[in-house]
C-alpha positions in Angstrom: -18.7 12.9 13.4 -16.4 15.5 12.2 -13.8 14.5 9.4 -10.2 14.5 9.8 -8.0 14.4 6.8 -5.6 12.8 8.7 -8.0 10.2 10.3 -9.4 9.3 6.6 -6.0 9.0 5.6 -4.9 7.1 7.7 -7.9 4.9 7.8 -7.4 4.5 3.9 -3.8 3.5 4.3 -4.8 0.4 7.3 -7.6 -0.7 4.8 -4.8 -0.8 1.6 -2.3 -2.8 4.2 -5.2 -4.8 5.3 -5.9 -5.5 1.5 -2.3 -6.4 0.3 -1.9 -8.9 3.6 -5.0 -10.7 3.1 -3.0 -13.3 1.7 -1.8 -14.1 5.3 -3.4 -16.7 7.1 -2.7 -19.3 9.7 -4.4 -22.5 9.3 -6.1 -24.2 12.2 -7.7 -27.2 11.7 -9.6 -27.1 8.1 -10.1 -23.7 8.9 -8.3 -20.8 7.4 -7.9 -17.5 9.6 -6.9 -14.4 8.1 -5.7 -12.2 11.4 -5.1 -9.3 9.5 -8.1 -7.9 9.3 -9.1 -8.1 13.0 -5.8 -6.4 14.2 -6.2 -3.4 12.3 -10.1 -3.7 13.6 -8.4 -2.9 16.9 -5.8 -0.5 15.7 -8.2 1.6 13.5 -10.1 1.7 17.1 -7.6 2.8 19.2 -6.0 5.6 16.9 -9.3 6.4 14.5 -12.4 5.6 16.3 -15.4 2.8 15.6 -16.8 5.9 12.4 -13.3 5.3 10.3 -12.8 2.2 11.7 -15.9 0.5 10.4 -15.1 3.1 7.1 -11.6 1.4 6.7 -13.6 -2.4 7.3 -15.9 -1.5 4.9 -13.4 -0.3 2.2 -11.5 -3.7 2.8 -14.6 -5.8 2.5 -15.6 -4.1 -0.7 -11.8 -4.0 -2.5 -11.2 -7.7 -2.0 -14.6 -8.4 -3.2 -14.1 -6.4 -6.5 -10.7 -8.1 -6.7 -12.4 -11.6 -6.3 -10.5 -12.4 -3.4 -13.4 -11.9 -0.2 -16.9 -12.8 -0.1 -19.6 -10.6 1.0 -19.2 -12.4 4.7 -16.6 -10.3 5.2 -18.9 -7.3 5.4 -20.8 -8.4 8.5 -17.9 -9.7 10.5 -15.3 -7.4 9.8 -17.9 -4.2 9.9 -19.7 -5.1 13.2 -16.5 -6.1 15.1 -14.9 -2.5 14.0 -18.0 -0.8 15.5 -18.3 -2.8 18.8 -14.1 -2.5 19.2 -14.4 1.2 18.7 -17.2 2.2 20.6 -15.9 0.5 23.5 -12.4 1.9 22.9 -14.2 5.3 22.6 -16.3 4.8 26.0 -13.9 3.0 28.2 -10.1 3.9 27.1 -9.2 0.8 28.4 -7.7 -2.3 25.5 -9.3 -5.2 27.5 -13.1 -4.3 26.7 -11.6 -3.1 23.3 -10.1 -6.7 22.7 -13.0 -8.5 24.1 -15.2 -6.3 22.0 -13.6 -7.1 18.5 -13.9 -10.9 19.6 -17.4 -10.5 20.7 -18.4 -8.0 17.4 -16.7 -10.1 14.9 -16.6 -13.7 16.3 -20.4 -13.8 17.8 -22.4 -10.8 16.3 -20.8 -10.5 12.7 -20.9 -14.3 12.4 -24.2 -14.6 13.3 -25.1 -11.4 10.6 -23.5 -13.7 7.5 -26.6 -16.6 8.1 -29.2 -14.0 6.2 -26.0 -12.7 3.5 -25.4 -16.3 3.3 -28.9 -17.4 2.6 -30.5 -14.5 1.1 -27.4 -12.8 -1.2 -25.2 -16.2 -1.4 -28.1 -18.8 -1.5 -26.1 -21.1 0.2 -27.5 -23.2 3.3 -26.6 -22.4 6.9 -27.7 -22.4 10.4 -27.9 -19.8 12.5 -24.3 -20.5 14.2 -22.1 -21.3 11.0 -20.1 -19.1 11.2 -19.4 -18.4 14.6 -16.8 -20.7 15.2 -14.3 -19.7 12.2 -14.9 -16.3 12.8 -14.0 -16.8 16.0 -11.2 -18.4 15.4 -10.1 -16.0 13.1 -10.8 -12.9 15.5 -9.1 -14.1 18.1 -5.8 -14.5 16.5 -6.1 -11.1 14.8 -6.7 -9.6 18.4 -3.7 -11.6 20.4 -1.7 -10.1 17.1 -3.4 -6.7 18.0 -2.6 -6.9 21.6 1.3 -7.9 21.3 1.4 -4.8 19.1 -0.3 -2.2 20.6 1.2 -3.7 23.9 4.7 -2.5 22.7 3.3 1.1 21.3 1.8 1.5 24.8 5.2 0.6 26.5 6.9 2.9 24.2 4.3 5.8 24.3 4.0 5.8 20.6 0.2 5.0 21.3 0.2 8.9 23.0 2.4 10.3 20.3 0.0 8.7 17.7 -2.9 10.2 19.3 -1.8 14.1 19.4 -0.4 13.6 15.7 -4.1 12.4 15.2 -5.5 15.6 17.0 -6.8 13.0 20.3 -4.7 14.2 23.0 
C-alpha cells in the first residue's frame, strides 16, 4: 500500500470526528447504538480504502479506550467491518456490496471476534453469538446514515470530486 499524505490525513481527521461524536447514540430497546462509527467505516471506504480505513477504526478504538470511554470490543467490530467494507468497495465500485459488507464485517464477523476479547482480555462470560445482535443493530444504523449521505455526494458528484482531490480518479 503506498501512503498518501492526504489519505492519512484525512483518515486521521474521520477517526477525530468519529471520536468527538461517540457521544451520539440512538437507543433501541435496552440497547445503545452508536452509528457514528459505522458511517465513517463506509466513508473511509469509499474515499480512503479498507488499509486507512481499518487505520482510522483502529485509531478510534484505541483513543476512546485511553479516554475511558470504549472497550476493547470496539477493536473487532469496528476493525473487521472497515476491512470487509473496503475491500469490497475496492473490488466492486459498487455501495450495495460496500453497505452489505460493513453490516456483514461489523454486525456478524466483528461480533463474533469480541467472544475470545470478551473471555480471554475482559474475563467476562459470553457465548459465541453475544454480540451479534447489538452490533448489528448498531451497524445497520451507522450504514442507512452512511447511505443517505454518500447518496447525496453521489447525486451531487462530490463523491468524483472527492476522489481526484484524493489522487483516485
Amino acid at each position: 500500500m503506498k501512503i498518501s499524505l492526504k489519505k492519512t490525513v484525512t483518515a486521521a481527521m474521520l477517526a477525530a470526528l468519529t471520536v468527538a461524536l461517540s457521544g451520539f447514540y440512538i437507543p433501541i430497546g435496552v440497547s445503545k447504538c452508536y452509528p457514528i462509527q459505522h458511517m465513517v467505516n463506509v466513508l473511509c471506504a469509499v474515499f480512503l480504502g479498507p488499509g486507512y480505513g481499518v487505520m482510522a477504526a483502529f485509531c478510534t478504538s484505541l483513543i476512546r479506550n485511553l479516554m475511558g470511554t470504549g472497550s476493547l470490543l470496539a477493536f473487532p467490530g469496528s476493525m473487521v467491518g472497515a476491512l470487509l467494507c473496503g475491500i469490497l468497495y475496492e473490488k466492486t465500485g459498487k455501495l450495495l456490496p460496500t453497505y452489505l459488507g460493513e453490516v456483514i464485517g461489523t454486525g456478524i464477523l466483528g461480533g463474533m471476534l469480541c467472544y475470545p476479547v470478551a473471555v480471554v482480555l475482559m474475563g467476562k462470560e459470553a457465548a459465541l453469538f453475544t454480540y451479534v445482535m447489538p452490533f448489528l443493530m448498531s451497524t445497520a444504523c451507522g450504514t442507512i446514515m452512511a447511505a443517505a449521505f454518500v447518496g447525496v455526494l453521489e447525486k451531487s458528484h462530490v463523491i468524483s470530486y472527492i476522489r481526484g482531490v484524493m489522487g483516485d480518479a
